[in-house]
N, CA, C and O atoms as a GROMACS GRO file, in nm:
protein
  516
    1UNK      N    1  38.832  22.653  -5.018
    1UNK     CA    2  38.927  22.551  -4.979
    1UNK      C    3  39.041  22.551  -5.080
    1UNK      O    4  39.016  22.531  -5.198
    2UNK      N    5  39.202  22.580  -5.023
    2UNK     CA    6  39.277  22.552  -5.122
    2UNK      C    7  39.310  22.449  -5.158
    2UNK      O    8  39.259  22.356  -5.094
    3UNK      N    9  39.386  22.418  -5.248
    3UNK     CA   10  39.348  22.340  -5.352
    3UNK      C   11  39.501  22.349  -5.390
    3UNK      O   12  39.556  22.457  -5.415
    4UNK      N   13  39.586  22.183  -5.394
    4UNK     CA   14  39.727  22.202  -5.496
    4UNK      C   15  39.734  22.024  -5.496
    4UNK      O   16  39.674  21.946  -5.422
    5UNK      N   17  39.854  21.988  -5.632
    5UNK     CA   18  39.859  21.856  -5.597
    5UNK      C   19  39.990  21.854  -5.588
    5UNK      O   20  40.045  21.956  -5.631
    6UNK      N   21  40.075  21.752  -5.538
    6UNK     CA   22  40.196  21.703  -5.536
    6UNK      C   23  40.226  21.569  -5.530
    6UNK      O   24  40.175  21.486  -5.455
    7UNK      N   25  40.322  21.552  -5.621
    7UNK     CA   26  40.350  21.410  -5.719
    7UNK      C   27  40.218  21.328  -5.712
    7UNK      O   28  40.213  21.226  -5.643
    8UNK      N   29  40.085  21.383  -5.797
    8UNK     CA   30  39.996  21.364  -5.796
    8UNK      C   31  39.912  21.344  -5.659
    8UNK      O   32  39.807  21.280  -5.665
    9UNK      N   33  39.936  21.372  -5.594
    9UNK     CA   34  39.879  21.356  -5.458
    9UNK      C   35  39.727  21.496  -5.448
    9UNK      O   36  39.745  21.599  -5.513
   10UNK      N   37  39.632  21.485  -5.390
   10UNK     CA   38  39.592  21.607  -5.344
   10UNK      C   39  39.587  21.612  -5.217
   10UNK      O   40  39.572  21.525  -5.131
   11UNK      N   41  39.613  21.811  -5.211
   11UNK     CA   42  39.640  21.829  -5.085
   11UNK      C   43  39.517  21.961  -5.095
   11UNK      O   44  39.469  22.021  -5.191
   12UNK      N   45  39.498  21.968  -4.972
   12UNK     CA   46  39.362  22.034  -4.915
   12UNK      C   47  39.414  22.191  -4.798
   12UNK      O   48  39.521  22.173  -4.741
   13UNK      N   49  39.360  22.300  -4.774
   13UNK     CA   50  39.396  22.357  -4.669
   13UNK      C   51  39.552  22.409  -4.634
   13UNK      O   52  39.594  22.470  -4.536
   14UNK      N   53  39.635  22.352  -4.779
   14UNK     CA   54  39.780  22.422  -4.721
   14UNK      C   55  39.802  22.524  -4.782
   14UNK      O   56  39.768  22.549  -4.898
   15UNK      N   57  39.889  22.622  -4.674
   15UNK     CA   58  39.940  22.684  -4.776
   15UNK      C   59  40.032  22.691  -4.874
   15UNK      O   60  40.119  22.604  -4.879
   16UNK      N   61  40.031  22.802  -4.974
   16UNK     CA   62  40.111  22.752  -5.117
   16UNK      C   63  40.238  22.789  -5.018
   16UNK      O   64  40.223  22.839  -4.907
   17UNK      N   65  40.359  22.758  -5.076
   17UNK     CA   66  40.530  22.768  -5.040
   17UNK      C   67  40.536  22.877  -5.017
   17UNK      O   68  40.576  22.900  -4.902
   18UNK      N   69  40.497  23.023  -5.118
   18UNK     CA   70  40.518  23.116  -5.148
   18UNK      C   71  40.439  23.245  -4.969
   18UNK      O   72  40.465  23.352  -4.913
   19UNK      N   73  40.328  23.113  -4.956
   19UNK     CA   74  40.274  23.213  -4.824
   19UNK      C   75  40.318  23.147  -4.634
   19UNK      O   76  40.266  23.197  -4.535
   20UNK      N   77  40.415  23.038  -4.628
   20UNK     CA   78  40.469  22.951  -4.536
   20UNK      C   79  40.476  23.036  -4.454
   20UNK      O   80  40.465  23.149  -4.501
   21UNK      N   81  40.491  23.030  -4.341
   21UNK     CA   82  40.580  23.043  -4.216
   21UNK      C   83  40.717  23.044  -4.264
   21UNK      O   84  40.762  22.941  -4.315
   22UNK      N   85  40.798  23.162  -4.251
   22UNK     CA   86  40.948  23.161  -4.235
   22UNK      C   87  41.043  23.054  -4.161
   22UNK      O   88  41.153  23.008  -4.192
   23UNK      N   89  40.939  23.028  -4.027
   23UNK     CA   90  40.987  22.918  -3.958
   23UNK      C   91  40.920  22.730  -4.026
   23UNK      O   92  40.908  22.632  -3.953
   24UNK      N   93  40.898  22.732  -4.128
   24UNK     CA   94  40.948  22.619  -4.197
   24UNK      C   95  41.016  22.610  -4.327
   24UNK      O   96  40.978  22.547  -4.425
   25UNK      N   97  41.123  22.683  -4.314
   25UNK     CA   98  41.298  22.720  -4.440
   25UNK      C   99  41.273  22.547  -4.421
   25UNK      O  100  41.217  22.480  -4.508
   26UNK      N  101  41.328  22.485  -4.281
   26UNK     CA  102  41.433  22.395  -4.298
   26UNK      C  103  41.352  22.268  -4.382
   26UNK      O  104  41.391  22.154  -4.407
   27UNK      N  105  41.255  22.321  -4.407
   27UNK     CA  106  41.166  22.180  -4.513
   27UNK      C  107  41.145  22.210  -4.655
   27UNK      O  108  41.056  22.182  -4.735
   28UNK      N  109  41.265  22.282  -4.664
   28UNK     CA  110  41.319  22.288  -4.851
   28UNK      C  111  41.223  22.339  -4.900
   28UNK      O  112  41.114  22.341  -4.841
   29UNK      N  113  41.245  22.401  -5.039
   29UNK     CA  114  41.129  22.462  -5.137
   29UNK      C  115  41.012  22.430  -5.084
   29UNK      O  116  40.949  22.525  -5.038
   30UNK      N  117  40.957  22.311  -5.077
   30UNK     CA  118  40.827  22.309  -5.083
   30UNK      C  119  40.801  22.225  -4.940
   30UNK      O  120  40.864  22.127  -4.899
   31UNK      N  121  40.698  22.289  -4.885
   31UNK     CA  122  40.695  22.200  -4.739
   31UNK      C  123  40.562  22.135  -4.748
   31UNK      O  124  40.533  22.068  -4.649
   32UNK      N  125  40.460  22.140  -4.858
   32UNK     CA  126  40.413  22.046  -4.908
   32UNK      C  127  40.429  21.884  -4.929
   32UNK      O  128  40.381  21.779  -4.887
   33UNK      N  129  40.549  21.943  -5.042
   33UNK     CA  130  40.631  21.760  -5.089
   33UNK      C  131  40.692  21.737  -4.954
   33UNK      O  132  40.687  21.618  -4.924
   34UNK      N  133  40.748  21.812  -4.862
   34UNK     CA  134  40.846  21.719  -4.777
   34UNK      C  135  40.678  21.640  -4.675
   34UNK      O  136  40.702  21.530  -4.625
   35UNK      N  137  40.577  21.677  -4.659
   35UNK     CA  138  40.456  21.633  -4.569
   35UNK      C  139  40.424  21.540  -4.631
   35UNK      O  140  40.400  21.439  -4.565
   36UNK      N  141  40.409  21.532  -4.792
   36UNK     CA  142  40.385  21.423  -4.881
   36UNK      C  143  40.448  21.335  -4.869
   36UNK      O  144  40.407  21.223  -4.838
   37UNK      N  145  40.608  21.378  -4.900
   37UNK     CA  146  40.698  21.217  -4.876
   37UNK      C  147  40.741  21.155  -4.743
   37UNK      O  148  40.793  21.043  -4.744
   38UNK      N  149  40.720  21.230  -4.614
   38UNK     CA  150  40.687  21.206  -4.478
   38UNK      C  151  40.570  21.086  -4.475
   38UNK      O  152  40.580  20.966  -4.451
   39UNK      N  153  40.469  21.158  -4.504
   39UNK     CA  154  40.339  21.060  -4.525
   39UNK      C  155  40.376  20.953  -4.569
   39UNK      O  156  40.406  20.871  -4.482
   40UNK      N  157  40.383  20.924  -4.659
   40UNK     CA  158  40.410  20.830  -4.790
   40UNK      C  159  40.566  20.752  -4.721
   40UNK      O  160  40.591  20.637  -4.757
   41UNK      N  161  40.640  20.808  -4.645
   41UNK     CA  162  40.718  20.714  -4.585
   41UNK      C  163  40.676  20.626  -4.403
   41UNK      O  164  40.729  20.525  -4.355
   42UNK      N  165  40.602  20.685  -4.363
   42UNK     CA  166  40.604  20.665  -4.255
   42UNK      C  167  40.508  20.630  -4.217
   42UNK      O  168  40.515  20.571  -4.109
   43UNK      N  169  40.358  20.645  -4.285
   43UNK     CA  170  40.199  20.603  -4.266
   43UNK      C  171  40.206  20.488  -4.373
   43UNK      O  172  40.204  20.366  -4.355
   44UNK      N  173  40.214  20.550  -4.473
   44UNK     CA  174  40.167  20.472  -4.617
   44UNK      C  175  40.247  20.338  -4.607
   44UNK      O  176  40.192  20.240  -4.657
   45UNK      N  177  40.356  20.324  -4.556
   45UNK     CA  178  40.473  20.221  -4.592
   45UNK      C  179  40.445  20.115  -4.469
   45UNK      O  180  40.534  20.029  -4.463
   46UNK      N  181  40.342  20.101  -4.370
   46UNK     CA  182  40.285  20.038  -4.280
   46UNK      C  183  40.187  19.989  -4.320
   46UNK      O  184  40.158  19.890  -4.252
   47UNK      N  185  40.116  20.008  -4.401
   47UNK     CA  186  40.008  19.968  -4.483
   47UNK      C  187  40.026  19.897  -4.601
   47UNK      O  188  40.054  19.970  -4.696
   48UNK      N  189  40.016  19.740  -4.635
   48UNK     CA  190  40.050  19.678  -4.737
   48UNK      C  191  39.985  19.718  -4.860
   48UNK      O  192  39.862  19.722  -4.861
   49UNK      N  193  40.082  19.763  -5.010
   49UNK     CA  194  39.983  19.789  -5.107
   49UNK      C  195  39.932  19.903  -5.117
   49UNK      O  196  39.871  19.935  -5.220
   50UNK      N  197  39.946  19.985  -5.013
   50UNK     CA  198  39.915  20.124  -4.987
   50UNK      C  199  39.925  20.232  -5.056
   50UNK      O  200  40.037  20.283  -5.060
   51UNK      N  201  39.832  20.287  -5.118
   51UNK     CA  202  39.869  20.480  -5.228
   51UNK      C  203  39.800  20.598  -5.159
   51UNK      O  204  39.687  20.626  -5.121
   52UNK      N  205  39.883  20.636  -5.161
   52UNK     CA  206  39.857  20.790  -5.094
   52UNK      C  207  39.756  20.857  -5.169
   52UNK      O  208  39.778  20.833  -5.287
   53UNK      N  209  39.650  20.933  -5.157
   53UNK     CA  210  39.532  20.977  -5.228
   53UNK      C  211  39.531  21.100  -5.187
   53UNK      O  212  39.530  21.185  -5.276
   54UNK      N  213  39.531  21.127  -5.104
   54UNK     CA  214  39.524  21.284  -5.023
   54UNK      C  215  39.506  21.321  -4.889
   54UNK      O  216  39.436  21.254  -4.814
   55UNK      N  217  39.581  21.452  -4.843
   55UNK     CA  218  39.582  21.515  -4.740
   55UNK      C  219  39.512  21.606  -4.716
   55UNK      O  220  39.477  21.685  -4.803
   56UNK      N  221  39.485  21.613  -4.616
   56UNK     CA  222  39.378  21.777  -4.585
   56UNK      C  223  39.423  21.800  -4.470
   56UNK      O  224  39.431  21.716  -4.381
   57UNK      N  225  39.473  21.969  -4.458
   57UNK     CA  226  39.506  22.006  -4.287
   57UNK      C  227  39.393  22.072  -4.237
   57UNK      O  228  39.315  22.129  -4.314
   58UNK      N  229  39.381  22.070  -4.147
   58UNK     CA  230  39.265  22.080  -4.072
   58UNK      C  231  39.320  22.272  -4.007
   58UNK      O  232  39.231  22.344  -3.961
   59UNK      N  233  39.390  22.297  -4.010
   59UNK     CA  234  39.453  22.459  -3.925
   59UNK      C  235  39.621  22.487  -4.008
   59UNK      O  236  39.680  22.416  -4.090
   60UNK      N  237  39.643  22.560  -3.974
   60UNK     CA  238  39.760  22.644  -3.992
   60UNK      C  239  39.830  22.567  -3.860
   60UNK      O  240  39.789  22.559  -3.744
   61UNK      N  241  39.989  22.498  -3.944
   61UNK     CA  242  40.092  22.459  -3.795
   61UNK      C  243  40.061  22.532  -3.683
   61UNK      O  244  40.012  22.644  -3.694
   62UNK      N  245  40.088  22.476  -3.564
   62UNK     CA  246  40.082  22.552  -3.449
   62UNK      C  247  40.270  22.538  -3.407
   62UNK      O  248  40.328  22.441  -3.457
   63UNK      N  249  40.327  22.606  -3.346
   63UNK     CA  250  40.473  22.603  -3.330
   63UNK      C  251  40.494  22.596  -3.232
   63UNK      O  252  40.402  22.634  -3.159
   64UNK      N  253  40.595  22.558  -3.176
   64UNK     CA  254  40.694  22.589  -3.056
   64UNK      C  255  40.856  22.639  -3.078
   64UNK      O  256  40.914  22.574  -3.165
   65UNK      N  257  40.908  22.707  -3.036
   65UNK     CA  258  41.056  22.758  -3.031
   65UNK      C  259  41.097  22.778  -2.949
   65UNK      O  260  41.034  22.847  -2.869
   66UNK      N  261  41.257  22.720  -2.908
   66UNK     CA  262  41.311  22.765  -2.833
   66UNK      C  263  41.458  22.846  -2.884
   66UNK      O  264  41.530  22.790  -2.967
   67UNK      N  265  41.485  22.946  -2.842
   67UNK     CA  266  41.621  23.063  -2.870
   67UNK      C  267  41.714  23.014  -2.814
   67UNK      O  268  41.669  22.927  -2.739
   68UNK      N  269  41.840  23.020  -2.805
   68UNK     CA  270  41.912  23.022  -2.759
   68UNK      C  271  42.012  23.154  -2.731
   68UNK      O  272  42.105  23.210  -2.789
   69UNK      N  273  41.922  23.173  -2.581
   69UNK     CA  274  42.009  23.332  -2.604
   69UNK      C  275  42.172  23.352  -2.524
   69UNK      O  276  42.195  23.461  -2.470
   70UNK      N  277  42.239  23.283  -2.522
   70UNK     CA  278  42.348  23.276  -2.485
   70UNK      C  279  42.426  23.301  -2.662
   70UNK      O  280  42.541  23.343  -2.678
   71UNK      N  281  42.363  23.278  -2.736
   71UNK     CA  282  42.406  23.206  -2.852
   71UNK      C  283  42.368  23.300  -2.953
   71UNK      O  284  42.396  23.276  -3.070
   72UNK      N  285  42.296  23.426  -2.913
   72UNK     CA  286  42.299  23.574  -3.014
   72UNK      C  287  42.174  23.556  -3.058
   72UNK      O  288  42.148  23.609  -3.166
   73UNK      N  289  42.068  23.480  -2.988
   73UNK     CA  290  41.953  23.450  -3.001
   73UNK      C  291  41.922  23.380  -3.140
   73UNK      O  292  41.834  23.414  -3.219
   74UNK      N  293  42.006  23.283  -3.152
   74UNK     CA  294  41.937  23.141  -3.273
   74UNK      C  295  41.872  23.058  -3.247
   74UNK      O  296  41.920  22.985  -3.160
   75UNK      N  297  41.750  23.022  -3.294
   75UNK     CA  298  41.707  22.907  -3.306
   75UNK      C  299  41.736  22.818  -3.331
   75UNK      O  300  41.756  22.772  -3.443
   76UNK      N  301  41.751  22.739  -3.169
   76UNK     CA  302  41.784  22.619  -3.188
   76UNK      C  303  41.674  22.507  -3.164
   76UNK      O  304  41.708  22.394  -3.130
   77UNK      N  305  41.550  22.541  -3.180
   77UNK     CA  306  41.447  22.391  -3.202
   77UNK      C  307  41.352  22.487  -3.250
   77UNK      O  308  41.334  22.607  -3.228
   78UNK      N  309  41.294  22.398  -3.324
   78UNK     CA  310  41.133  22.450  -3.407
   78UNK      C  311  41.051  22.341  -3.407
   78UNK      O  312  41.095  22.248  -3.475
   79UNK      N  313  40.918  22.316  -3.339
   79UNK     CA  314  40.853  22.185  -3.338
   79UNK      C  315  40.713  22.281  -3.407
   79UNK      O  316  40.646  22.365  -3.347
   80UNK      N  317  40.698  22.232  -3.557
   80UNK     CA  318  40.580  22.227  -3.608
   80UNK      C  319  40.450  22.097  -3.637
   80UNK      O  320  40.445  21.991  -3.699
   81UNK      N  321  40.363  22.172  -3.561
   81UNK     CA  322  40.258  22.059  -3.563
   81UNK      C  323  40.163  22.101  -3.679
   81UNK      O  324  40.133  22.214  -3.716
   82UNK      N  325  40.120  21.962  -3.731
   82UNK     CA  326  40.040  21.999  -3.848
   82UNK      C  327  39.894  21.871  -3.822
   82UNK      O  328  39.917  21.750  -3.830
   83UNK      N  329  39.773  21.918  -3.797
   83UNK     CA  330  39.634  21.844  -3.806
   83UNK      C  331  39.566  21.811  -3.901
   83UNK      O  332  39.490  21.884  -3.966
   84UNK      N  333  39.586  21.705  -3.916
   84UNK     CA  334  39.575  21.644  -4.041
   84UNK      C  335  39.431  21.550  -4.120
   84UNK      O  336  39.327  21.555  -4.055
   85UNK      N  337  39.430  21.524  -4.164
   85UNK     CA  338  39.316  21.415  -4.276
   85UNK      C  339  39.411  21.337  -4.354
   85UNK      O  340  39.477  21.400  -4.436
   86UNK      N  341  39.429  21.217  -4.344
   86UNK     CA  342  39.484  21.146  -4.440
   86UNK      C  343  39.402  21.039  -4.500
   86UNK      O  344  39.332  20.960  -4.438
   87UNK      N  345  39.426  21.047  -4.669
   87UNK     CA  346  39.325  20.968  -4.707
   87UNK      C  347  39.414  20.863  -4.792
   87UNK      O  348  39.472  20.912  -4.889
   88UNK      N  349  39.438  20.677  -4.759
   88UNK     CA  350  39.489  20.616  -4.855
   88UNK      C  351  39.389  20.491  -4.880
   88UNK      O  352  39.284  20.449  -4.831
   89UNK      N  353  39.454  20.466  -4.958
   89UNK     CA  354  39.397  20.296  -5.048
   89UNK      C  355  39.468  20.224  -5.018
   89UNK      O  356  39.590  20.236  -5.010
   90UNK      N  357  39.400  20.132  -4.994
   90UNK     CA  358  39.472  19.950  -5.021
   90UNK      C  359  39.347  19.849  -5.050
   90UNK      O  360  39.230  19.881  -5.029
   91UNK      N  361  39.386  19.731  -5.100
   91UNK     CA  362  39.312  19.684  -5.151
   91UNK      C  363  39.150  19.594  -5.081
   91UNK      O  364  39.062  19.520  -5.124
   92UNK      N  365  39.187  19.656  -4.959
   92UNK     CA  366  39.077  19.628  -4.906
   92UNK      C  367  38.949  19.762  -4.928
   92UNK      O  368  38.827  19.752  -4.928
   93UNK      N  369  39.031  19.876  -4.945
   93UNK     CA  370  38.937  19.999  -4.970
   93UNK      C  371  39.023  20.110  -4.938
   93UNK      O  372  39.146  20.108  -4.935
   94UNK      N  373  38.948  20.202  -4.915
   94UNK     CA  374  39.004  20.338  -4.869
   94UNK      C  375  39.034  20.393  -4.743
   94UNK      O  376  38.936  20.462  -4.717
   95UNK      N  377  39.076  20.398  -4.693
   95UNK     CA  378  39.115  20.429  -4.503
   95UNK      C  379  39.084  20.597  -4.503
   95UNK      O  380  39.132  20.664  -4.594
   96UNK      N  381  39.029  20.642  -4.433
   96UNK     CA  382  39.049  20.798  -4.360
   96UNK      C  383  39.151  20.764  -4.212
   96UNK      O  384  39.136  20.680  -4.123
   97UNK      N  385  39.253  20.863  -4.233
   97UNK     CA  386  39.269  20.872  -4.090
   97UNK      C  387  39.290  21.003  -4.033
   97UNK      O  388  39.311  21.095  -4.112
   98UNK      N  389  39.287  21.026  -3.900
   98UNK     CA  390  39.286  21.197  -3.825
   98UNK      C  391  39.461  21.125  -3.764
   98UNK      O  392  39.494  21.030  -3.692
   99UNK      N  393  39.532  21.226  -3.836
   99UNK     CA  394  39.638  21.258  -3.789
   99UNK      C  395  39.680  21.378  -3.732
   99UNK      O  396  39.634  21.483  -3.778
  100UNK      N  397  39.798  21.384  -3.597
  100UNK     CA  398  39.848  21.477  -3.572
  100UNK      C  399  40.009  21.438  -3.641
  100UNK      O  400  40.050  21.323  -3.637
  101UNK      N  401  40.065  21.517  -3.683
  101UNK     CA  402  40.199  21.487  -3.725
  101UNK      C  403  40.277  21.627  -3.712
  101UNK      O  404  40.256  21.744  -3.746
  102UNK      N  405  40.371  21.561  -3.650
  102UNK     CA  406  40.508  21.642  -3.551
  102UNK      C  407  40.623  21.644  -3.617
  102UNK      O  408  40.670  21.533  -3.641
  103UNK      N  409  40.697  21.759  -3.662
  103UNK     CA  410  40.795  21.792  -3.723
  103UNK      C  411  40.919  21.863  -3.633
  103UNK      O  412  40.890  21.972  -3.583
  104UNK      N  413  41.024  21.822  -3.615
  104UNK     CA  414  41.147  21.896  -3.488
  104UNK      C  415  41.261  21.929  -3.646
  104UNK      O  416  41.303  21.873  -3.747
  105UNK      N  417  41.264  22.054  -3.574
  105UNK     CA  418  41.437  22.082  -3.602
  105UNK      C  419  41.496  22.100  -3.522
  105UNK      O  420  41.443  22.164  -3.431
  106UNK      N  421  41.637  22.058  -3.506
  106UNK     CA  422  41.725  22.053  -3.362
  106UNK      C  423  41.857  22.093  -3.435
  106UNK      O  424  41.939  22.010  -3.474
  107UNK      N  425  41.870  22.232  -3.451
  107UNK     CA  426  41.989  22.285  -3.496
  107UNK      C  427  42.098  22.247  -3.377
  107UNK      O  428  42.067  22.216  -3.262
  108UNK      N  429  42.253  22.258  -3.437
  108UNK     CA  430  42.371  22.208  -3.361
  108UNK      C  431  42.424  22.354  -3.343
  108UNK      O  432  42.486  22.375  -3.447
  109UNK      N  433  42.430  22.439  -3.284
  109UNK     CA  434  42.470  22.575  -3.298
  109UNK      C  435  42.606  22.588  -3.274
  109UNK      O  436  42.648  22.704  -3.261
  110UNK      N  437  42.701  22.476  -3.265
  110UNK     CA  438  42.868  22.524  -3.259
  110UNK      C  439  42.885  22.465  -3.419
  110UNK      O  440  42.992  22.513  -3.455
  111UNK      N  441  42.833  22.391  -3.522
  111UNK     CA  442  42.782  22.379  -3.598
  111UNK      C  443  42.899  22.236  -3.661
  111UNK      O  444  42.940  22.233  -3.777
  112UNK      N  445  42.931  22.141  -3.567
  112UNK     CA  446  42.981  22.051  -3.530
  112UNK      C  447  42.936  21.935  -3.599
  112UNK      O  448  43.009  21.841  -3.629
  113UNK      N  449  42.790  21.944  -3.627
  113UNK     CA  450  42.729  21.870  -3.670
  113UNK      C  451  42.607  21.890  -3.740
  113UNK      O  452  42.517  21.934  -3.668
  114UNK      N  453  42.576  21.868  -3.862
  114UNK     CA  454  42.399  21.907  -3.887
  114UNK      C  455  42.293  21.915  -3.855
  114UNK      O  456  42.271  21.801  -3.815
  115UNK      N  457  42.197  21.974  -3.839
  115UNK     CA  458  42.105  21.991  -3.760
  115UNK      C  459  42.003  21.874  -3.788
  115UNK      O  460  42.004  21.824  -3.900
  116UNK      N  461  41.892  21.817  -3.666
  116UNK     CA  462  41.860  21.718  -3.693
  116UNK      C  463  41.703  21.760  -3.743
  116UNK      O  464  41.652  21.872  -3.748
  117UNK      N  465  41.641  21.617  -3.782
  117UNK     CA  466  41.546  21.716  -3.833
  117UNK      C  467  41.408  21.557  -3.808
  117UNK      O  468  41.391  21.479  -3.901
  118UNK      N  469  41.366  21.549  -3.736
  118UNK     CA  470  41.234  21.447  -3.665
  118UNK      C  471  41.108  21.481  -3.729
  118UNK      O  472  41.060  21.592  -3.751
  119UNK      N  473  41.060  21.348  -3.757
  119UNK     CA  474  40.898  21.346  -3.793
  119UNK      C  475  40.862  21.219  -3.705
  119UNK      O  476  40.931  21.126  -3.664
  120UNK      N  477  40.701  21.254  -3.690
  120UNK     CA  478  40.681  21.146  -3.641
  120UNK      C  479  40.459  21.176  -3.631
  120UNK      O  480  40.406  21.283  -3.601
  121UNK      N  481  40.389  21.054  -3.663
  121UNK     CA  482  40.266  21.052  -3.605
  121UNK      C  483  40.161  21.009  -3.533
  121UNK      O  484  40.173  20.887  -3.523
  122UNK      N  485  40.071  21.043  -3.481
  122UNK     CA  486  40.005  21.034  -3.371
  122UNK      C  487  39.871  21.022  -3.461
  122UNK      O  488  39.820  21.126  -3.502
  123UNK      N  489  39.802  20.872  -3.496
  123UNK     CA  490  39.656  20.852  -3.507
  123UNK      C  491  39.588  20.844  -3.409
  123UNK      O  492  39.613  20.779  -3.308
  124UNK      N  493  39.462  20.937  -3.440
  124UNK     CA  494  39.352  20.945  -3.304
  124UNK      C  495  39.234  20.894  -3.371
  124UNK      O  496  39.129  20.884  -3.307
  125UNK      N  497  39.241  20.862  -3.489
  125UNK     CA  498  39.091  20.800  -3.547
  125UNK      C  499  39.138  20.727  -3.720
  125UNK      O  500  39.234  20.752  -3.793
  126UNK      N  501  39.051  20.656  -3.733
  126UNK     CA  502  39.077  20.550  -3.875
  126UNK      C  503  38.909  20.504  -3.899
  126UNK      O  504  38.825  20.440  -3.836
  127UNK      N  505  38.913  20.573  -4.020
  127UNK     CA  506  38.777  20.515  -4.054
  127UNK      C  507  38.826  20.454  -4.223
  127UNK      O  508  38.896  20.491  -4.318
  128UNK      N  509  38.702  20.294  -4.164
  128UNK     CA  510  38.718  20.286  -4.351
  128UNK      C  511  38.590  20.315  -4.421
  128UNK      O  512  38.486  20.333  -4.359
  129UNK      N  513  38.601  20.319  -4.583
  129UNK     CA  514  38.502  20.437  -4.625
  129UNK      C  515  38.425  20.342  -4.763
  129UNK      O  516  38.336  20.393  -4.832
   0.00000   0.00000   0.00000
């Protein structure tokens, strides 16, 4: 099981930066920290009192793409899904939850505007521990 932490966090099952998918550039150096501070903004910050403790992915993203071949064949959307374990605290105890969490890039290809870039998650289970 791999094994890394970020801003003290542990993370479980990812891979290091260095072995990614090409098709996640648009989540900066490390696509670790950007899942961390995703988490930590969007789960954790619903939860009063809440600390992030750790993640575990359950698989390797699964993807979707669409080309744009009018357009010299660029990618213009990338939806990475990532299956998740999330583990936080609050002061009632420790929460497990089974997350799916959904990542979009929606490049602007006349380049008019920046490309957009969506998170969002889907709990299918919450256990407390």
């Amino acid at each position: 099981m791999n094994h890394q932490q970020v801003k003290g966090i542990d993370l479980y099952n990812f891979q290091e930066d260095s072995d990614r998918s090409e098709l996640l550039w648009w989540m900066g150096e490390s696509c670790a920290e950007f899942i961390v501070d995703s988490v930590i903004n969007q789960i954790c910050s619903q939860v009063a009192d809440s600390e992030l403790l750790g993640i575990k992915a359950h698989s390797d993203p699964k993807f979707q793409v669409k080309v744009a071949t009018k357009r010299d064949n660029k990618v213009s959307y990338i939806e990475a899904t990532f299956p998740m374990q999330v583990l936080i605290r609050n002061p009632q105890g420790d929460i497990r939850l089974e997350v799916i969490g959904t990542y979009e890039y929606r490049a602007n290809l006349d380049g008019s505007l920046p490309p957009e870039i969506a998170k969002s998650f889907e709990i299918s289970h919450q256990a407390w521990l």
